[in-house]
C-alpha positions as CSV (number, residue, x, y, z in Angstrom):
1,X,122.6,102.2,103.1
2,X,123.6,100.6,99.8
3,X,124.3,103.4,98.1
4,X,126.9,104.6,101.5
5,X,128.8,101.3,101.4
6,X,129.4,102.3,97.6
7,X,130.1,105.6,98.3
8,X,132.7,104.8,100.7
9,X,133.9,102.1,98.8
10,X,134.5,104.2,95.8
11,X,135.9,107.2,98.5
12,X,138.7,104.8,99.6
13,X,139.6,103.5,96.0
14,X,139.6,107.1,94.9
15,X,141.3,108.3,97.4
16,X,144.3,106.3,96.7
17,X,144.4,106.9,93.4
18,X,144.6,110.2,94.1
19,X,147.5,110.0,96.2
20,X,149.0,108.4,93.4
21,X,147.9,111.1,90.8
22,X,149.0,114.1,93.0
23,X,152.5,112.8,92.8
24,X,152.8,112.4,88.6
25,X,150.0,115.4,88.4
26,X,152.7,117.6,90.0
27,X,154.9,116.9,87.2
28,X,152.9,117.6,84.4
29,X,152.7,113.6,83.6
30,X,149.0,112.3,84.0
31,X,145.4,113.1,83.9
32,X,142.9,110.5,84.9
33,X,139.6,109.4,83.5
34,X,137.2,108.2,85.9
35,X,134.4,106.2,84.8
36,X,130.9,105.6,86.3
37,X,130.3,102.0,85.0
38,X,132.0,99.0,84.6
39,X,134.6,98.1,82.1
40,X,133.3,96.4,78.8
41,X,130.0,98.7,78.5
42,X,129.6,102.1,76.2
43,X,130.4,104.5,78.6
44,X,134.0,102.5,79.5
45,X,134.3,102.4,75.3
46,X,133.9,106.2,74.9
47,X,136.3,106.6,77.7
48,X,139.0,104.6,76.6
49,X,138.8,106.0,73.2
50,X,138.7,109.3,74.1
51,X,142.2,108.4,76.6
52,X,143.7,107.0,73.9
53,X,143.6,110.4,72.0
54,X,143.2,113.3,74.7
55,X,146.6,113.3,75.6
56,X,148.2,115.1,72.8
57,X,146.2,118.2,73.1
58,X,146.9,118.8,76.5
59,X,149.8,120.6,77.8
60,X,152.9,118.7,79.1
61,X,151.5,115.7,76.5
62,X,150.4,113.9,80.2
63,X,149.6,109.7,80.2
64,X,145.9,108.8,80.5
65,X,144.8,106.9,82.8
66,X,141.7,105.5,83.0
67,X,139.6,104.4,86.1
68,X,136.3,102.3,86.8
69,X,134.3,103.8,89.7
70,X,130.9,102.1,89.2
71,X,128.0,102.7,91.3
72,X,124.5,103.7,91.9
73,X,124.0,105.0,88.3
74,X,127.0,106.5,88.1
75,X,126.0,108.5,91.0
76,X,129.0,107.3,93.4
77,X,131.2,109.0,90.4
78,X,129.4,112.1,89.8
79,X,129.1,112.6,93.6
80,X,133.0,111.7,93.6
81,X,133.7,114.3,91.1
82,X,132.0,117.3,92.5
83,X,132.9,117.1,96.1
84,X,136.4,115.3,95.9
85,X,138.4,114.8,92.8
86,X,141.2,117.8,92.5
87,X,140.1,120.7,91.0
88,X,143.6,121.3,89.2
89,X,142.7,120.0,85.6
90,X,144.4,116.2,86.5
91,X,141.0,114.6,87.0
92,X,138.0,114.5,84.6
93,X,134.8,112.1,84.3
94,X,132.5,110.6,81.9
95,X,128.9,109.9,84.0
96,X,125.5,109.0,82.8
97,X,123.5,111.4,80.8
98,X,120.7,111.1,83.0
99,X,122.8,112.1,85.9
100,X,122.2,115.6,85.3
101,X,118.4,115.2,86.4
102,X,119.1,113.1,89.4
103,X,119.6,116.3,91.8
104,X,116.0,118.0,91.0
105,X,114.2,114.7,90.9
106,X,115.9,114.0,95.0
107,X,117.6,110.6,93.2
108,X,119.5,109.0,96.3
109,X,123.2,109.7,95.9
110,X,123.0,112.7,93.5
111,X,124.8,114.8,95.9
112,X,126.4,117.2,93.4
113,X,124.6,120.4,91.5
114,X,124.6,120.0,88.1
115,X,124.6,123.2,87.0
116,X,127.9,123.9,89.0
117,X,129.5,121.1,87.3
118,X,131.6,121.7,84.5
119,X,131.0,120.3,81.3
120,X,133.5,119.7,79.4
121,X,131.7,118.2,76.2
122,X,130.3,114.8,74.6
123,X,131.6,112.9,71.7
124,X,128.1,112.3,70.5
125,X,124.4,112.6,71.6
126,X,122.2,109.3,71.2
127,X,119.5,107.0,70.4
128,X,117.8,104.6,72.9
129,X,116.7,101.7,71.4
130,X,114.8,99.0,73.6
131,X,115.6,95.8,72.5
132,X,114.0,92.0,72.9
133,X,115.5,88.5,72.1
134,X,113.7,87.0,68.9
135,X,112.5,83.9,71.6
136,X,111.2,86.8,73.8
137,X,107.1,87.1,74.1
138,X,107.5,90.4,73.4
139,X,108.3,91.3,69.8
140,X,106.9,94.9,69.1
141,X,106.0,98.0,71.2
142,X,102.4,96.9,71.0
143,X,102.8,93.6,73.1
144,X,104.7,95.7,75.7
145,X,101.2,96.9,77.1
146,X,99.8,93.8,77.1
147,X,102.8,90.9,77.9
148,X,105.7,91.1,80.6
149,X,109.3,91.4,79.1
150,X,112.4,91.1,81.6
151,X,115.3,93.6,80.8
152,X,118.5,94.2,82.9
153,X,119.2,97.5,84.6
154,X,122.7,99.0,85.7
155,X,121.2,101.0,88.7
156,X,119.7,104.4,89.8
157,X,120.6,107.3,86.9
158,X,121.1,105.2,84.2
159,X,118.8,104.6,81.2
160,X,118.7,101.3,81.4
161,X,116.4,101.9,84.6
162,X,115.2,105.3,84.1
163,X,113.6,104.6,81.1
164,X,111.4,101.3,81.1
165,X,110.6,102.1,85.2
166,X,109.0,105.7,84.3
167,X,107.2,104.3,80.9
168,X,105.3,101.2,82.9
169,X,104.2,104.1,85.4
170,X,103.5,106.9,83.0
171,X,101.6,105.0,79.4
172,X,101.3,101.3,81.2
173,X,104.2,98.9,79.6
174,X,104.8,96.0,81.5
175,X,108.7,96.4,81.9
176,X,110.2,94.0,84.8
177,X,113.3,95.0,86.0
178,X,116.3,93.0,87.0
179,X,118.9,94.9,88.7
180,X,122.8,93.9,90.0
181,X,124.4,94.4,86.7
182,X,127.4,96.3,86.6
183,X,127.5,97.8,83.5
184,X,125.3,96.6,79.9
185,X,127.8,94.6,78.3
186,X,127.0,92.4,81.6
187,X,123.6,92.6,81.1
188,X,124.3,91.5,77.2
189,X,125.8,88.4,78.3
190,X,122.6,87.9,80.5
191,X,120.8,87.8,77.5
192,X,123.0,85.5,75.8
193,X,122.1,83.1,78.5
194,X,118.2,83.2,78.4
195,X,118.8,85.2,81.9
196,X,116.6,88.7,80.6
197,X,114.9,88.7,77.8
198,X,116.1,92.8,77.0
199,X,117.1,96.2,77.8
200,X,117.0,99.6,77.5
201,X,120.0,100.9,76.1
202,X,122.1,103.5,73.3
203,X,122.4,102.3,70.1
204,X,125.8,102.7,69.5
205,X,126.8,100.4,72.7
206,X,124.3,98.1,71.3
207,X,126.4,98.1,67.6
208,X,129.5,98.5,69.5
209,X,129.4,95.1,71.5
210,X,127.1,93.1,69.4
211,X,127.5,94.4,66.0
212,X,125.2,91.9,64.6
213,X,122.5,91.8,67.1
214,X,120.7,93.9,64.8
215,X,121.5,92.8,61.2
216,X,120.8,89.3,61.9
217,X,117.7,90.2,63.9
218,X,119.0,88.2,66.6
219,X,117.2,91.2,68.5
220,X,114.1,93.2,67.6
221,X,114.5,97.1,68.2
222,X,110.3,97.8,70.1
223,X,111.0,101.5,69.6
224,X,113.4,104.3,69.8
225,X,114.2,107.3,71.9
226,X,115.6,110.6,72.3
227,X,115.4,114.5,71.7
228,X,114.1,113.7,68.0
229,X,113.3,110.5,65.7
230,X,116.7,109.1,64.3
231,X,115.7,108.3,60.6
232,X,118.2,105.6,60.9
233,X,116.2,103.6,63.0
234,X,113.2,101.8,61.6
235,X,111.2,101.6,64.9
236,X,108.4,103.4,66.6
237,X,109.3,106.7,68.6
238,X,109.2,107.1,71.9
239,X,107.5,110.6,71.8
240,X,104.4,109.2,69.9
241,X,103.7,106.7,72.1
242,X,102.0,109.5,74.6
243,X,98.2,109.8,74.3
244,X,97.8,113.1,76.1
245,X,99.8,116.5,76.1
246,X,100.7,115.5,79.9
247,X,102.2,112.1,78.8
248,X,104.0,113.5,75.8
249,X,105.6,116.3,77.8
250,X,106.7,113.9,80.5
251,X,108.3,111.6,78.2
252,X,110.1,114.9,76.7
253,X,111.4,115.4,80.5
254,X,112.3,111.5,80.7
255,X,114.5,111.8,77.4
256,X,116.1,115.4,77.7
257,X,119.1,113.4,78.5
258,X,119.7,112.1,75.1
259,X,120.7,115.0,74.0
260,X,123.5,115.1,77.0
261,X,125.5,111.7,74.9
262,X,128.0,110.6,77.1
263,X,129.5,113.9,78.8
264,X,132.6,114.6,79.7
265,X,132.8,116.7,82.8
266,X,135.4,117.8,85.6
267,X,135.3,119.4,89.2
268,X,133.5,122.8,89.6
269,X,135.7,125.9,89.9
270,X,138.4,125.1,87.8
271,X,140.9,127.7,87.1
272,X,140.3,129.2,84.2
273,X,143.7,128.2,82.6
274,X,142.7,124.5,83.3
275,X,139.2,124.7,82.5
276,X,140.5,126.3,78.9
277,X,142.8,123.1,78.8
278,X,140.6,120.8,78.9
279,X,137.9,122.2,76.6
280,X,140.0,123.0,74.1
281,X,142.1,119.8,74.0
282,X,138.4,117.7,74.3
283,X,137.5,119.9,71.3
284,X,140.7,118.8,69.0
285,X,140.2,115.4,70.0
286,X,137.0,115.6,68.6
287,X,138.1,116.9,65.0
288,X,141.5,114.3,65.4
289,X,140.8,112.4,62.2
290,X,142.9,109.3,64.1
291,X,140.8,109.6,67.3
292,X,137.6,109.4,64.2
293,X,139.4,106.5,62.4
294,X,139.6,104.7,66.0
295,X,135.6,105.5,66.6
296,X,135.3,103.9,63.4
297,X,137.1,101.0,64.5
298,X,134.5,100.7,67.2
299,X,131.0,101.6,64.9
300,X,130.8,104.6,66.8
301,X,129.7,107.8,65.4
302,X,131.8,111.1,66.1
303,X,129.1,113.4,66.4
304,X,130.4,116.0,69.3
305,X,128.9,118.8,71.0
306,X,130.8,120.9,73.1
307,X,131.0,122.0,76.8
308,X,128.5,125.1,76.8
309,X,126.3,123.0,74.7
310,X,126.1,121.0,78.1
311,X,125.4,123.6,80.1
312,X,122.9,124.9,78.2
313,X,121.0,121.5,78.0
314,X,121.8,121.4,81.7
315,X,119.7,124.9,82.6
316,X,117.0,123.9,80.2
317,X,116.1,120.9,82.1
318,X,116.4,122.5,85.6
319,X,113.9,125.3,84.4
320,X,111.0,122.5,83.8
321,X,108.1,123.2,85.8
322,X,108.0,122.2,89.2
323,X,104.9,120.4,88.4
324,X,106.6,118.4,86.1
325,X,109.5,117.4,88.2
326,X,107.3,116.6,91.0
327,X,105.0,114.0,88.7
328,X,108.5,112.6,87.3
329,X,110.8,112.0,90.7
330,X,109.0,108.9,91.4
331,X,109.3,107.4,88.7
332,X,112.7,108.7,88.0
333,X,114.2,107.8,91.5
C-alpha cells in the first residue's frame, strides 16, 4: 500500500511534468533528468552534474531539466521510466544501481525488466564503505558481530538497505535499521545529531558531502565493498568476510551492483536515432574536460563506463543460478 500511494504520487507529479515537457520537447528545447532520490544526496549530485554538461552534445543544444522523483529505492522512478516516461529521447533517468536486481529478487515495486531497459551509461562504478561515528560502540568490522550499530536507510533497492539487511542475515552483523530518510545526505545530518550512529553508503557521496568525515576521522570506514578491493581504501573487504564458498558467492550477488555506478538509463524501444543521441552525447560528456573539472569541483571521480557495459553487467546478473536468487530475495527485498 505504501509503495502505491508513492507510485501514484510520483504518477501524478510526472504526469504533469510531462505535459509540460511534450510542449518544449516538440521544439527541440528540453530533455529532463529524472532522479530516484532526494535532492542533496549522490545520486541528485551526479545528476545535476551530468545536466549541467549533457546539453551540448545533444542535438538542437536542448535545456536540462532536472527532476526529484524519490521513492521506494528508487523503484517509483525506475517503474516510472519503463512503463511511462516518453520514449522519444526527451526523458532519461539516473536509478539505484541495485535496482537492476530488484525484478528477479520479486522486490515490491520493481515493475520494469531490466534487461529491456536501456542503458545509457554511468559516470563511474563505486566503493561502499560502511561507516560509524567515532562515539559509536562499534569501531571496526569485528565488533559488528558482536555490538548493535544503528545506520539510516533510504528505502527498498538502495544500498543503504540492501546491504547491512542481507549481511546480518547471511554472516551475522548486528545491523539495525532506521528507515524514512529520503535520500543520504538526510541520513548524514541524522548523524550529525546523535540520531544513527551510521550507514551504508558510496564513497564518493560520502567525500562529496562531508569531505572531512574521513580525514579527520570524525567517521571510521568498518570495511569496504564492491566488484573488487579499492586499494584506496584502508579497510577490510567485504568479499573476505564470507567463511564458506556459499557465503562468499552470495555476497558476490549482493555487490554485483557496484559495478553498475550510478546509471544512466532511458525508456525501452527507443528509436534508434534517439537511442544513438543519447549514448553518444552521454559518452562526450564523459570525456568533456569541463564536465571533469566540474566532478573535480565536487571530489568525484570521472571513471565512466558506457551503455553496453550496462547491459552486459545487467545479463550477467540475471543468469545467476536460481538457487542463488532464491537464498538472496529475502534478504534482498
Amino acid at each position: 500500500m505504501r509503495f502505491r500511494s508513492l507510485m501514484l504520487g510520483a504518477v501524478f507529479t510526472a504526469l504533469a511534468a510531462t505535459s509540460a515537457l511534450a510542449q518544449s520537447a516538440g521544439g527541440g528545447k528540453s530533455l529532463t533528468i529524472v532522479v530516484g532520490f532526494g535532492p542533496g544526496g549522490g545520486y541528485d549530485v551526479w545528476a545535476r552534474l551530468v545536466g549541467r554538461h549533457i546539453g551540448q552534445f545533444l542535438p538542437g543544444n536542448p535545456n536540462v531539466i532536472v527532476q526529484n522523483m524519490p521513492g521506494a529505492g528508487s523503484y517509483v522512478a525506475a517503474s516510472w521510466i519503463y512503463n511511462i516516461a516518453p520514449k522519444d529521447g526527451t526523458v532519461i533517468g539516473l536509478i539505484s544501481r541495485d535496482v537492476a536486481v530488484g525484478p528477479i529478487i520479486g522486490a515490491p515495486g520493481a515493475r520494469f525488466d531490466a534487461t529491456k531497459m536501456t542503458w545509457l551509461g554511468t559516470p563511474a562504478t563505486d566503493t561502499n564503505v560502511c561507516i560509524a561515528n567515532t562515539r559509536a560502540a562499534v569501531q571496526s568490522v569485528d565488533d559488528l558481530f558482536t555490538k548493535e550499530l544503528i545506520v539510516g536507510d533510504v528505502g527498498p533497492g538502495s544500498g543503504t538497505r540492501t546491504y547491512p539487511n542481507a549481511l546480518n542475515a547471511l554472516i551475522g552483523t548486528k545491523f539495525k535499521l532506521v528507515s524514512g530518510f529520503p535520500s543520504s545526505a538526510d541520513v548524514f545530518l541524522a548523524m550529525e545529531r546523535g540520531e544513527v550512529d551510521g550507514i551504508c553508503e558510496s564513497l564518493d557521496s560520502v567525500i562529496g558531502k562531508r569531505p572531512d568525515w574521513i580525514k579527520n576521522k570524525t567517521v571510521k570506514i568498518l570495511f569496504q565493498g564492491g566488484a573488487e578491493p579499492n586499494p584506496h581504501v584502508d579497510a577490510p573487504f567485504v568479499g573476505d568476510l564470507g567463511k564458506t564458498e556459499d557465503q562468499k558467492a552470495a555476497i558476490r550477488f549482493l555487490y554485483a551492483g557496484q559495478g553498475i555506478g550510478r546509471p544512466f538509463v532511458a525508456p525501452p524501444s527507443l528509436p534508434a536515432d534517439k537511442l544513438g543521441a543519447l549514448r553518444e552525447a552521454f559518452e562526450k560528456t564523459m570525456k568533456d574536460p569541463e564536465f571533469i573539472a566540474d566532478a573535480a569541483k565536487s571530489k568525484l571521480e570521472v571513471e565512466p563506463k558506457d551503455g553496453p557495459h550496462l547491459e552486459a553487467l545487467v545479463r550477467q546478473i540475471y543468469a545467476s543460478p536460481k538457487e542463488l536468487v532464491d537464498k538472496m530475495k529475502p534478504f534482498m527485498q
